[in-house]
Backbone bond lengths (Angstrom), bond angles and torsions (degrees), N, CA, C in turn:
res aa  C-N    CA-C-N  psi(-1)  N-CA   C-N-CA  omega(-1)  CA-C   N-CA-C  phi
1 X - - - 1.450 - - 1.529 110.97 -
2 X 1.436 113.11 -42.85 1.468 103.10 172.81 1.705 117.03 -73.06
3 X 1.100 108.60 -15.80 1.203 106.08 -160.25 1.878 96.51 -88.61
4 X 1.247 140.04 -3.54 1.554 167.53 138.84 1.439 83.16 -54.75
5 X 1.349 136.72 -99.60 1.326 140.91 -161.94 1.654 120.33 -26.57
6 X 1.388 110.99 -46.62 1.180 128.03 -153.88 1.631 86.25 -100.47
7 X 1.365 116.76 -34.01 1.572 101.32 171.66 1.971 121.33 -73.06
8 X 1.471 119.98 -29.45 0.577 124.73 161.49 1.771 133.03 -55.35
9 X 1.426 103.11 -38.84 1.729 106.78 166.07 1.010 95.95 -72.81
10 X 1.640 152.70 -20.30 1.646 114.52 -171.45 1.325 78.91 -110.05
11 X 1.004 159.46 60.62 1.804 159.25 128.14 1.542 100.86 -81.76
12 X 1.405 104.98 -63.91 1.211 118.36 -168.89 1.348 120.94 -69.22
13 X 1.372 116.65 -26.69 1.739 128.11 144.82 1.300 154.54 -79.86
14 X 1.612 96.72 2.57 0.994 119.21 150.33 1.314 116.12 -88.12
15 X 1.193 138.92 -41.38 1.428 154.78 169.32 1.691 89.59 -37.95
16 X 1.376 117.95 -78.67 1.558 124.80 -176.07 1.013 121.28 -34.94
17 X 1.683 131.74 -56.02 0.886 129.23 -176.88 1.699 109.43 -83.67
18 X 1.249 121.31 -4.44 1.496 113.45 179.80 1.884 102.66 -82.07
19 X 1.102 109.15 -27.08 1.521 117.66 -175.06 1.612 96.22 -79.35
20 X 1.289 105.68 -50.74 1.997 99.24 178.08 1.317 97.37 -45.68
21 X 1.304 119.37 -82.35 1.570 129.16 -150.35 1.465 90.43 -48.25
22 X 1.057 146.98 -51.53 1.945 153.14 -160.98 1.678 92.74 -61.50
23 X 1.079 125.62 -42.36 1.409 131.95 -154.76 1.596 86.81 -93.15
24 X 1.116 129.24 -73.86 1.842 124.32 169.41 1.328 128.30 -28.53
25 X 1.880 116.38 -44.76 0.956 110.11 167.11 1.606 129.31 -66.01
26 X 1.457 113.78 -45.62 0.896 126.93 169.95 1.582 114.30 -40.61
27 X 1.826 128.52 -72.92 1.349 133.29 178.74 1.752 97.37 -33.91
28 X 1.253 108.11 -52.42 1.741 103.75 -166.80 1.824 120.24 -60.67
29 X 1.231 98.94 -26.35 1.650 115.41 -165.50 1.448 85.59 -82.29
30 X 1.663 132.95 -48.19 1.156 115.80 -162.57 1.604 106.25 -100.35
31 X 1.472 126.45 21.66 1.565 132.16 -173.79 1.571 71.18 -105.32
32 X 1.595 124.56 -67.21 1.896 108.43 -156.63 1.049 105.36 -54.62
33 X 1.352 128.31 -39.61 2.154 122.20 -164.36 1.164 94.94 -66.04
34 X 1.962 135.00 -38.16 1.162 103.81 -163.29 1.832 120.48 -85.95
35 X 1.397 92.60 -14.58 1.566 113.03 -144.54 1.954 80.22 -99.76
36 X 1.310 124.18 -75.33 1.343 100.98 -171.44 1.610 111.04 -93.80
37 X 1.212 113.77 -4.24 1.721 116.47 178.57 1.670 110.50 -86.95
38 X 0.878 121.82 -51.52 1.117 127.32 160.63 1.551 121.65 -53.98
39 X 1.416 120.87 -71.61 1.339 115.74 167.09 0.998 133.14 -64.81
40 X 1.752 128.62 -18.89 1.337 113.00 -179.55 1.700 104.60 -118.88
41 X 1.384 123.81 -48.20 1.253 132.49 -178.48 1.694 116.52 -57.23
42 X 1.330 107.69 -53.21 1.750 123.76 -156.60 2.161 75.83 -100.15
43 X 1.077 142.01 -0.17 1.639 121.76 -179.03 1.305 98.68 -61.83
44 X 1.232 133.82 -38.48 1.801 117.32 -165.89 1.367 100.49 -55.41
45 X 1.767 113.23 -66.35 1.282 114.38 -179.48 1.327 134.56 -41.96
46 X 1.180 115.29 -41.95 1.381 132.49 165.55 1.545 117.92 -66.53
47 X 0.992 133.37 -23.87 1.441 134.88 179.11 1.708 117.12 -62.07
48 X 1.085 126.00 -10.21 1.295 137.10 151.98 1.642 143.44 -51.39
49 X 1.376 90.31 -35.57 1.716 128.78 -168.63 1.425 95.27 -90.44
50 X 1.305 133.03 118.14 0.811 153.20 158.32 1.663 131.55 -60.39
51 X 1.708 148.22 93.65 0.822 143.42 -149.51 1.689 102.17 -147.34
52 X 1.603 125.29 105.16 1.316 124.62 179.06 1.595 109.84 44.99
53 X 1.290 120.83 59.63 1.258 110.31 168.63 1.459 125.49 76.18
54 X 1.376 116.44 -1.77 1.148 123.79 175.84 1.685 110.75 -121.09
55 X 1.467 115.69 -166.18 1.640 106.59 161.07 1.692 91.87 -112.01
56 X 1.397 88.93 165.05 2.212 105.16 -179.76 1.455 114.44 -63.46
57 X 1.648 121.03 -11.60 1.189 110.98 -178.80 1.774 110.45 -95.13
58 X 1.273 121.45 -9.95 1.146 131.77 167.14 1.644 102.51 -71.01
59 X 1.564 116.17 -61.03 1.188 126.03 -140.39 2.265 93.36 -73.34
60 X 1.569 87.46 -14.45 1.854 83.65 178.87 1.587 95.41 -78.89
61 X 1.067 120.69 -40.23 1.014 117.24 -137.97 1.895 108.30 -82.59
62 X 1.781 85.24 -28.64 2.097 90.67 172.24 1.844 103.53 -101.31
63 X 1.196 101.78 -26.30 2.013 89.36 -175.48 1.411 99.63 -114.02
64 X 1.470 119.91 -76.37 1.171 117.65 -164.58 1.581 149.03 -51.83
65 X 1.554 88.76 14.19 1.931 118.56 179.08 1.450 90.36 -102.05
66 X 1.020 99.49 -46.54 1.810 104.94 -156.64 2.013 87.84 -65.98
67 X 1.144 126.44 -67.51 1.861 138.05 -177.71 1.810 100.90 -42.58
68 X 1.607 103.98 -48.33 1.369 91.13 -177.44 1.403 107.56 -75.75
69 X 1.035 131.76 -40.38 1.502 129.49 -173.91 1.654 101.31 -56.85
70 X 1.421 125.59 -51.08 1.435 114.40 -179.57 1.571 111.19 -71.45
71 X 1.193 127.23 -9.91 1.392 122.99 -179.61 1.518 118.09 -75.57
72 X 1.943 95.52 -46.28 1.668 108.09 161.56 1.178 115.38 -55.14
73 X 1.844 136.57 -55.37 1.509 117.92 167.61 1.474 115.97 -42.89
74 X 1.207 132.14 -52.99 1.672 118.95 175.28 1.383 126.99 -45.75
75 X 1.572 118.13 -28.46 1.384 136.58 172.49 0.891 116.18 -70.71
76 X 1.390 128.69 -37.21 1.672 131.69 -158.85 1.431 95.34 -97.78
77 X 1.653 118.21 -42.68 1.557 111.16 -176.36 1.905 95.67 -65.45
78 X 1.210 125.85 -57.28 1.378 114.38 175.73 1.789 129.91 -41.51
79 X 1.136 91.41 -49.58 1.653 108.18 162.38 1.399 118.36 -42.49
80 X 1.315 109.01 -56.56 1.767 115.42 -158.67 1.494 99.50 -88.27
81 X 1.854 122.63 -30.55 1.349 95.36 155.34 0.907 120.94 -56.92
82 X 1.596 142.25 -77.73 0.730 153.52 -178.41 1.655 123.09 -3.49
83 X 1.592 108.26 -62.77 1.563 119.92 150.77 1.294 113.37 -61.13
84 X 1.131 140.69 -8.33 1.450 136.01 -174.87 1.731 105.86 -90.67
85 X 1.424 111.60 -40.83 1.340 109.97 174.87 1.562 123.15 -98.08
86 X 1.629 107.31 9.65 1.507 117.50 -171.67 1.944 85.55 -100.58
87 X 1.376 127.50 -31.37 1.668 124.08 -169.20 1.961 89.29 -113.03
88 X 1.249 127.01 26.92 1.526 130.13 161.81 1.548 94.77 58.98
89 X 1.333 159.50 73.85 1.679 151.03 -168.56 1.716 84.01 -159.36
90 X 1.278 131.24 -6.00 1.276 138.57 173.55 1.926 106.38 -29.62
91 X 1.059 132.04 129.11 1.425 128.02 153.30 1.491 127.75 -33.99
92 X 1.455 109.05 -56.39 1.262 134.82 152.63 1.258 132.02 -14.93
């Protein structure tokens, strides 16, 4: 019976941490496209687009890395509760 038990917590923690790591990779894949793909690679293309007086490949490259990057911390802290009380590891 324990040995059912003890298989079941590493089912269920593996499950957890496969959804963390999915949720990490993801924030990171979409922090590089915006932060150096956007601002440094995709700027030619983007330099056309018009955004407050500037073009969009500037405007990723001084604000809109910095907004997406704080938007992804709000996601991931929402996220990881979220998984935290969906696999019971909740604080709570």
């Amino acid at each position: 019976m324990a040995d059912q038990t003890n298989e079941g917590a590493a089912e269920s923690g593996k499950a957890y941490w496969t959804a963390n790591l999915r949720v990490i990779k993801w924030s990171l894949v979409i922090w590089a496209l915006v932060s150096f793909g956007f601002g440094i690679l995709l700027r030619p293309l983007l330099s056309g687009i018009p955004v407050g007086g500037t073009d969009l490949g500037f405007w990723f490259a001084q604000q809109g890395s910095i907004l997406v990057f704080m938007a992804l911390i709000f996601f991931y802290a929402w996220r990881m509760n979220k998984l935290d009380r969906e696999h019971g590891v909740d604080e709570e």
